[in-house]
C-alpha positions as CSV (number, residue, x, y, z in Angstrom):
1,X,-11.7,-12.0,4.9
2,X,-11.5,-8.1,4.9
3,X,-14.5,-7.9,6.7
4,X,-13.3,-10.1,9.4
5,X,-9.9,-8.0,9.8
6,X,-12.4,-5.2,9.9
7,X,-14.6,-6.4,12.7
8,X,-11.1,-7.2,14.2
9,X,-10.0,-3.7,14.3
10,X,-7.9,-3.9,11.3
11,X,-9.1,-1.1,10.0
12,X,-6.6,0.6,7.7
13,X,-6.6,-2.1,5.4
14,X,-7.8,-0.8,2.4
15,X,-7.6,-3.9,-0.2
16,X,-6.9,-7.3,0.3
17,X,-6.3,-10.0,-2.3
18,X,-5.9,-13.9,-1.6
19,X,-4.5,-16.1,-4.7
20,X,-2.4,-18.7,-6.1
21,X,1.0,-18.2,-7.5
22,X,1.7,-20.8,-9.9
23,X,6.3,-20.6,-11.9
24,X,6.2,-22.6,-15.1
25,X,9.8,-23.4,-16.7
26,X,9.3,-24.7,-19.9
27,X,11.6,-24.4,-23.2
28,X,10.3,-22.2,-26.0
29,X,12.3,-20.7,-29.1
30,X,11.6,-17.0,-28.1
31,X,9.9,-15.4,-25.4
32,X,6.9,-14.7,-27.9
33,X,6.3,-18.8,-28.1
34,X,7.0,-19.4,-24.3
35,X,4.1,-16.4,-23.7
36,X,1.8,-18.0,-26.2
37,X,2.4,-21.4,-24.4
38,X,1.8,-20.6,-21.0
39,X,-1.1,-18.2,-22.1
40,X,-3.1,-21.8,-23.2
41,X,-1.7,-23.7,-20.4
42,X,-3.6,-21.0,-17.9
43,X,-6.7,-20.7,-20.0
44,X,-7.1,-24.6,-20.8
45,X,-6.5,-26.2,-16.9
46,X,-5.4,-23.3,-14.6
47,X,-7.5,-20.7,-14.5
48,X,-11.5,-21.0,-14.1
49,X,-12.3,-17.8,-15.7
50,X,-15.4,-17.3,-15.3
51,X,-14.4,-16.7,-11.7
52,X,-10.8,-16.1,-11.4
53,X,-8.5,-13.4,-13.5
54,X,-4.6,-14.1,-13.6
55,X,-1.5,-12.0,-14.6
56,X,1.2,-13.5,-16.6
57,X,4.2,-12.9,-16.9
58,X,7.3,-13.9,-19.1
59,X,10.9,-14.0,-18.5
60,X,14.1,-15.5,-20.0
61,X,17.3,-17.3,-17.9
């Protein structure tokens, strides 16, 4: 895709990323437990990593 906005002209873009952004709500004790959870729930059925990296982030309500 960045070669393509390149041969279109585009070119001062220097970095281009295209992803997924996936919001789990879930109930945990602690954010430490919620982390853990959602850290398995990534690595089991969301993320292929052998080809994909994810960041995860943890927040309380």
């Amino acid at each position: 895709m960045l070669r393509t906005l390149h041969d279109q002209g585009k070119g001062q873009i220097q970095d281009l990323r295209v992803g997924k952004y996936i919001e789990i709500k879930l109930n945990a004790s602690s954010l430490k437990e919620a982390e853990t959870i959602a850290k398995e729930i990534c690595e089991s059925v969301l993320v292929n990593q052998v080809i994909e990296t994810y960041k995860l982030v943890v927040e309380s309500q």
